[in-house]
C-alpha positions in Angstrom: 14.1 -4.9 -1.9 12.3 -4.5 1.1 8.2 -3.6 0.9 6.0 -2.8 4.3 2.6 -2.3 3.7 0.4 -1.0 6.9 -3.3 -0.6 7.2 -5.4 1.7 9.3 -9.2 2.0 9.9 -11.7 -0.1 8.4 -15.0 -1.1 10.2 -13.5 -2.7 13.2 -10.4 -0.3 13.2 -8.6 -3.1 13.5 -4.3 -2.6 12.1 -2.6 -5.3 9.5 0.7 -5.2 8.6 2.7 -7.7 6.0 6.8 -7.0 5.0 7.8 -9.4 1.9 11.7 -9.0 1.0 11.6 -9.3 -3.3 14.0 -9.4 -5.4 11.6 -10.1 -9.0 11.9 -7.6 -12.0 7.8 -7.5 -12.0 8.0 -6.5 -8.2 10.8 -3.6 -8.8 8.5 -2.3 -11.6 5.6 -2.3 -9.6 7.1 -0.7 -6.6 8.8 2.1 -8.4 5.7 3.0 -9.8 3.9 3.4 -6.3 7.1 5.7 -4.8 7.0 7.8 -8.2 3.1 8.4 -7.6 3.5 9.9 -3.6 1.5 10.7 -1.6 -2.5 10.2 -2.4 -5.0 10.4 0.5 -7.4 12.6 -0.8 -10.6 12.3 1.1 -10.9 9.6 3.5 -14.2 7.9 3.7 -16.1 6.7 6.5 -15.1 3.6 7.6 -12.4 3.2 4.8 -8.7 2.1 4.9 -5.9 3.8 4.9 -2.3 2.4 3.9 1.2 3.5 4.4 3.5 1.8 1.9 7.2 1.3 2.4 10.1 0.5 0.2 13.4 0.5 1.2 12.6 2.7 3.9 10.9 5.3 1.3 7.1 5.7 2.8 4.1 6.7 1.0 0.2 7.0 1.9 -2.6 6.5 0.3 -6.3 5.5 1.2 -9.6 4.1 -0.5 -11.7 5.0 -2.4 -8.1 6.5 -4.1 -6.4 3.9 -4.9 -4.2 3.6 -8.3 -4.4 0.4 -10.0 -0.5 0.4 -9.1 -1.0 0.7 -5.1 -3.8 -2.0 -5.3 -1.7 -4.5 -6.7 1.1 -3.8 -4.5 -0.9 -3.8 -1.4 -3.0 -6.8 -2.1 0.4 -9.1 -3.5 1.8 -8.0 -0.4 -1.4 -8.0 2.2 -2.5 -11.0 0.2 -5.8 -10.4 0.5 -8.0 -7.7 -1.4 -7.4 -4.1 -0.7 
């Protein structure tokens, strides 16, 4: 499984992108979970950052403060930093 996580805006508007290939039960679970919630951009604040996630060529965005717990872990494990 392939999983592209992109993010937009921010302070310094400056982009990041990370691509992990994963192949762990624990990542499948987690993954499935973030395509099964869609789309979720809702508001975007001032400043914030916005994220388009990709699995196996199956995209969806989201953006803080609306983050689910699910899309935080995913983008942090694969961003490895926190999101």
């Amino acid at each position: 499984m392939r999983i592209r996580v992109r993010r937009t805006g921010g302070f310094a508007g400056i982009e990041r992108s990370a691509e992990v290939e994963v192949s762990a039960p624990e990542w499948e679970v987690l993954a499935a979970s973030v395509l099964a919630e869609g789309d979720a951009t809702g508001r975007v604040v001032p400043d914030g950052f916005a994220y388009e996630i990709t699995v196996d060529g199956r995209t969806v965005r989201c953006a803080d403060p609306h983050l689910t717990d699910a899309q935080r872990t995913l983008i942090t494990r694969v961003l490895k930093e926190g999101a």
